[in-house]
C-alpha positions as CSV (number, residue, x, y, z in Angstrom):
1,X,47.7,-37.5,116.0
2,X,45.1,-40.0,117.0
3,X,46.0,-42.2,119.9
4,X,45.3,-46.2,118.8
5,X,42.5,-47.6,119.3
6,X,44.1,-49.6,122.3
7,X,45.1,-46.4,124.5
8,X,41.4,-44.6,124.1
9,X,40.5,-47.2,127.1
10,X,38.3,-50.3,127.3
11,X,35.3,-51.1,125.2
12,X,32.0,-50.9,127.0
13,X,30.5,-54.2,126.7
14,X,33.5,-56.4,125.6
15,X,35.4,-58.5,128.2
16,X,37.8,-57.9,129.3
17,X,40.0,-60.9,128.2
18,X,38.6,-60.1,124.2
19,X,39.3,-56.6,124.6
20,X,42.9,-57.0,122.8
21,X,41.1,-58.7,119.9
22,X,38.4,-55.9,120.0
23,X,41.4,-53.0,119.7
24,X,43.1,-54.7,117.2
25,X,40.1,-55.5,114.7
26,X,39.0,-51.8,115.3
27,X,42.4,-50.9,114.9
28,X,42.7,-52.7,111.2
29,X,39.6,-51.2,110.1
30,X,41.3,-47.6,110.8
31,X,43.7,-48.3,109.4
32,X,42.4,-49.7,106.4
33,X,40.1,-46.8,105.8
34,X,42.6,-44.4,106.0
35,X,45.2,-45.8,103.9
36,X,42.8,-46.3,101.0
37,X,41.2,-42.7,100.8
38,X,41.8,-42.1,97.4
39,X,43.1,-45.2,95.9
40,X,42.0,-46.1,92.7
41,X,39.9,-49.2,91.5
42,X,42.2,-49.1,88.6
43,X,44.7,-50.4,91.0
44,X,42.3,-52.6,93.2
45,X,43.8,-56.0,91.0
46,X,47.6,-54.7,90.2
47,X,50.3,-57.0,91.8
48,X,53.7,-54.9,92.0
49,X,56.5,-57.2,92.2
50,X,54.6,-60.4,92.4
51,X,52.9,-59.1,95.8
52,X,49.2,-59.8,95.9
53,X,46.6,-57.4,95.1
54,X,45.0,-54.7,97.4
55,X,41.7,-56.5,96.2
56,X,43.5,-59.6,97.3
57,X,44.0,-58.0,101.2
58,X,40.7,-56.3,101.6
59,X,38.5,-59.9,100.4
60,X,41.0,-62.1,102.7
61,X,40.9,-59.2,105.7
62,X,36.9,-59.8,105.5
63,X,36.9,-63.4,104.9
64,X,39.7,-64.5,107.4
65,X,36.9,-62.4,110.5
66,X,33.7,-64.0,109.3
67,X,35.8,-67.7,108.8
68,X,37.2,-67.4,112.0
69,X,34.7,-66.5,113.8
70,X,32.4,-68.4,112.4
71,X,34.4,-71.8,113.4
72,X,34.3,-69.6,117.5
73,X,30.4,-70.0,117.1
74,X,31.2,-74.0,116.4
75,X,29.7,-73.8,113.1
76,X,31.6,-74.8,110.0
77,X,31.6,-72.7,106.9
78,X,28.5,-72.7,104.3
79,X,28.8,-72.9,101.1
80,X,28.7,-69.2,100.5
81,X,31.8,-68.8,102.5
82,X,33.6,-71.5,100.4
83,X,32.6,-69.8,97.3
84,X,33.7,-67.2,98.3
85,X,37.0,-68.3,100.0
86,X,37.7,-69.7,96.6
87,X,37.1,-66.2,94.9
88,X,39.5,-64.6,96.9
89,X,42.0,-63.1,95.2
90,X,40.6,-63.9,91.9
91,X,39.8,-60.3,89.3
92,X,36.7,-58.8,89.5
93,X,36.2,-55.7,87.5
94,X,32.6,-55.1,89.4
95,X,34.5,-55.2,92.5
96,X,35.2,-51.4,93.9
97,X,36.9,-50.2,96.8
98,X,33.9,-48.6,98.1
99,X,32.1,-52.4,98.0
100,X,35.3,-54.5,99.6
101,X,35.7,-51.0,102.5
102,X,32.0,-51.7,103.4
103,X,32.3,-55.6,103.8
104,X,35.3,-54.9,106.1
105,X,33.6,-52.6,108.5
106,X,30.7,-54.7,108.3
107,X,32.9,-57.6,109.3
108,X,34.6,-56.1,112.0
109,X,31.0,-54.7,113.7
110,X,29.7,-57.6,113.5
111,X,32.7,-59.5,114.9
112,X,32.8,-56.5,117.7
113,X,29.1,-57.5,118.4
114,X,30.1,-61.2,118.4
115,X,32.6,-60.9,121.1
116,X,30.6,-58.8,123.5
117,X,28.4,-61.7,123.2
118,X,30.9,-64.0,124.7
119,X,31.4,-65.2,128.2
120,X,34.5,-65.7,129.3
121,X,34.1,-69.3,130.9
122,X,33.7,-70.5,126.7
123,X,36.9,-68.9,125.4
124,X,38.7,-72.5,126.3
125,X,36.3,-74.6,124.5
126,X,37.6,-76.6,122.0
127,X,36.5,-75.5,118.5
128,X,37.4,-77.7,115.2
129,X,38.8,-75.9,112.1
130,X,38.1,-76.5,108.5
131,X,37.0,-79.7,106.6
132,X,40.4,-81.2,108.8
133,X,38.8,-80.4,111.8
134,X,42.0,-79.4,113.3
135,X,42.1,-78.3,117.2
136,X,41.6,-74.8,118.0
137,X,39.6,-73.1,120.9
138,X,37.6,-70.0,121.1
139,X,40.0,-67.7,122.4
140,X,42.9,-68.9,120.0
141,X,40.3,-68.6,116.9
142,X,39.8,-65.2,118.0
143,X,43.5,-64.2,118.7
144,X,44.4,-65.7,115.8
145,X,41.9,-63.3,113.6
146,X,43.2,-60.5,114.9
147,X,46.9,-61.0,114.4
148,X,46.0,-62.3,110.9
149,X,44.0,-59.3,110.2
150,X,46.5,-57.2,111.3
151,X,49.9,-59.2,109.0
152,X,47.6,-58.8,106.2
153,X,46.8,-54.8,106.7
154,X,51.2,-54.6,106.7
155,X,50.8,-56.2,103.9
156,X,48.3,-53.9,101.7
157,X,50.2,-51.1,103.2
158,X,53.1,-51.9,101.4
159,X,51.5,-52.9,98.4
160,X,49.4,-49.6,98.6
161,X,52.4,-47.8,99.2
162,X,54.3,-49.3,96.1
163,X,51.3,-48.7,93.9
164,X,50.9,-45.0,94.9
165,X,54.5,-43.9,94.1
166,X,54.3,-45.8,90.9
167,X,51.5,-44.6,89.9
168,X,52.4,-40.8,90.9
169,X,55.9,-41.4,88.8
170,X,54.1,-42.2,85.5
């Protein structure tokens, strides 16, 4: 059994005080991957008991890294990311899990790259959040991705899970 991605050791060029966010985000993306080898696009939009889709988790899982760390950089979203913010969740046929898998790697590598770039003496700076501007700072925006990534990849496993054993009992 693979040991998680936390217990392999440090990442060479992260800091050490973003390393935690660095595991978990790898982590998710291992995760993620694994649990969806095999799993058909048929399912990608199916919503057993009320649950949201596995399309629904992998858009969000991408979208919720590039939002938040987007708003680390002190940039508000563009229109691109509100578009598609707003398409979350919403059925795609075109959509594949092939095409969501990639966006989430890409996601997390470039949020990997992202935080090596980021000196330790910003992670209290004060960051706003959303149209609201709400308070955040750097380090919170980042914590907060990865413990949102990671309640959302609980999530799709379950749903996964459910739609598997259905889906093997028809």
């Amino acid at each position: 059994m693979k040991k998680e991605v936390w217990l392999r050791g440090p990442l060479k060029g992260t800091p050490v005080l973003l390393q935690p966010v660095a595991h978990a985000l790898l982590q998710a993306l291992e995760e993620v991957t694994e649990m969806m080898e095999g799993f058909p696009d048929a399912l990608l939009w199916e919503t057993p008991a009320g649950l949201a889709s596995p399309a629904f988790h992998l858009q969000h899982l991408s979208g919720v890294i590039e939002r938040l760390f987007t708003y680390a950089q002190g940039e508000q979203l563009d229109k691109r990311q509100l578009a598609n913010l707003a398409a979350e969740g919403e059925r795609d046929e075109n959509i594949n899990v092939s095409a969501l898998l990639k966006r989430f790697e890409l996601e997390v590598y470039l949020a990997s790259r992202q935080l090596s770039k980021t000196e330790e003496l910003v992670l209290t700076q004060k960051r706003a959040v959303g149209r609201a501007k709400l308070p955040s700072t750097v380090i919170g925006l980042y914590v907060h991705a990865a413990e949102h990534t990671m309640r959302h990849v609980g999530q799709l496993l379950v749903t996964v899970k459910v739609l598997k054993e259905n889906s093997s009992s028809l």
